[in-house]
BADRENSE-254144 format. One line per 5 residues: number of its first residue (from 1); their letters; for each residue x, y, z of C-alpha. Coordinates in Angstrom, 1 decimal, padded with zeros to 4 digits. Each point is the difference from the previous one (the first is absolute). Example, Ala and Ser with C-alpha at 12.3 -4.5 7.8 and 13.67 -1.06 7.14 Angstrom:
<sites>
1) as) 012.3,-004.5,007.8; 001.4,003.4,-000.7;
</sites>
This chain:
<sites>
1) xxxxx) 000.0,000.0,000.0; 001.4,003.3,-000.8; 000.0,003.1,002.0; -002.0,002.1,-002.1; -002.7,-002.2,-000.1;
6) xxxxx) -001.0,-000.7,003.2; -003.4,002.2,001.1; -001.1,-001.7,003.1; 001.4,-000.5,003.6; -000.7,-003.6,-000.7;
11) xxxxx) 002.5,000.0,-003.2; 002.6,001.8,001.9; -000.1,-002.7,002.8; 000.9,-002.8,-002.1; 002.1,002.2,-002.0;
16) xxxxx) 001.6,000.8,003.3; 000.5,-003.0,001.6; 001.7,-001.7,-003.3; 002.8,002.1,000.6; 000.1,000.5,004.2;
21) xxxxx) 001.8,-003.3,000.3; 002.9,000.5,002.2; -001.3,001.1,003.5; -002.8,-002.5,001.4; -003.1,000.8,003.0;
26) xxxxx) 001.9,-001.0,003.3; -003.6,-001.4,000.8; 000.6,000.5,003.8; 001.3,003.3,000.1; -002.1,002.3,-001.0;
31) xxxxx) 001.3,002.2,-002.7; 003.3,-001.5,000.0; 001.2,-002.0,-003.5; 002.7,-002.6,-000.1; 002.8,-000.4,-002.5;
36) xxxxx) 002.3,-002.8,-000.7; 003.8,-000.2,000.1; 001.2,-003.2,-001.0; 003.7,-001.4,001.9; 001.9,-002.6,-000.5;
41) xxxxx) 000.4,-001.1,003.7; 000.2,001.4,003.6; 003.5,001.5,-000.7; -000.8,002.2,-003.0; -003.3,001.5,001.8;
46) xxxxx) 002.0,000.5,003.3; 002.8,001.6,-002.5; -001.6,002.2,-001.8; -001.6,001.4,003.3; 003.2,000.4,001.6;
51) xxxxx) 000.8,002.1,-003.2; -003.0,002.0,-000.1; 001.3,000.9,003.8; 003.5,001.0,-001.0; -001.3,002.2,-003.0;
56) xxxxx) -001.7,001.6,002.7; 002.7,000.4,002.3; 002.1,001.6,-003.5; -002.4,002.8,-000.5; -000.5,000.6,004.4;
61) xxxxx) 003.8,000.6,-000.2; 000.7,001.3,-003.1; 000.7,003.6,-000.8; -000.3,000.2,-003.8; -003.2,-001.5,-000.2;
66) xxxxx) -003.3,002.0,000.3; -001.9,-002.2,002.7; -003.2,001.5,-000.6; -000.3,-001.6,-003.3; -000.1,-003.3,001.3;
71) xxxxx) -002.6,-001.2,002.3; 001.9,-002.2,002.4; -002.4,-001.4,002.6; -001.8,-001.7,-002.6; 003.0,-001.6,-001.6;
76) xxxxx) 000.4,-000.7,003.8; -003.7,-001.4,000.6; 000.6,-002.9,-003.9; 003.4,-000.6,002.1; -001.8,-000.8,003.1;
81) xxxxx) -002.2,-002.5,-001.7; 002.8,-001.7,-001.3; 001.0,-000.9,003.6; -000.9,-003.8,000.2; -001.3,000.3,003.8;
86) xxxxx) -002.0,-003.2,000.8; 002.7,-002.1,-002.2; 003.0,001.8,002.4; -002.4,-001.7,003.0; 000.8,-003.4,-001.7;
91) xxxxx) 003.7,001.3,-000.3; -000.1,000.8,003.7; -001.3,-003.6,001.0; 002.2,-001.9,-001.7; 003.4,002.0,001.2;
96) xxxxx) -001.4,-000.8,003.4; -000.5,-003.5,-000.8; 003.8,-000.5,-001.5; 000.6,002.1,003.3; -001.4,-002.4,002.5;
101) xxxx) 001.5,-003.1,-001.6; 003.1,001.4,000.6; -000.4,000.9,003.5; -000.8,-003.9,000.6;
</sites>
């Protein structure tokens, strides 16, 4: 369907929603939408949010950059969900496991 033949709100909605692909309904949060980002394990998400941090930290401490530009707390907030945080409890458990074998 072309643009310059749609003439109802209808024919704009399917027109619409062919092309509004890439962001999908949460469903649970309201107003908030979901994209994916695909990774090829634990280590390359963890990575690239350890890199997202120290871009950060570049422009906090830089002086030749205009930090205004660049909105860092949500480049912060992607980093934070990066953070594996209930697979680091299953990290935790087993280093106390090894841990207590070795005390025996």
């Amino acid at each position: 369907m072309e643009t310059d033949k749609i003439k109802t709100l209808e024919e704009f909605k399917d027109f619409a929603s062919y092309h509004f692909k890439l962001l999908k309904p949460a469903g649970d949060k309201g107003r908030e939408s979901i994209r994916e980002i695909r990774f090829y394990g634990y280590a390359d998400m963890t990575c690239l949010g350890v890199n997202l941090i120290r871009m950060c930290l570049n422009v906090v401490y830089s002086d030749e950059l205009d930090n205004r530009d660049i909105y860092i707390g949500s480049i912060l907030e992607l980093a934070l969900q990066l953070i594996p945080s209930a697979e680091i409890e299953v990290l935790d458990e087993i280093y106390r496991m090894l841990n207590e074998s070795e005390d025996k």
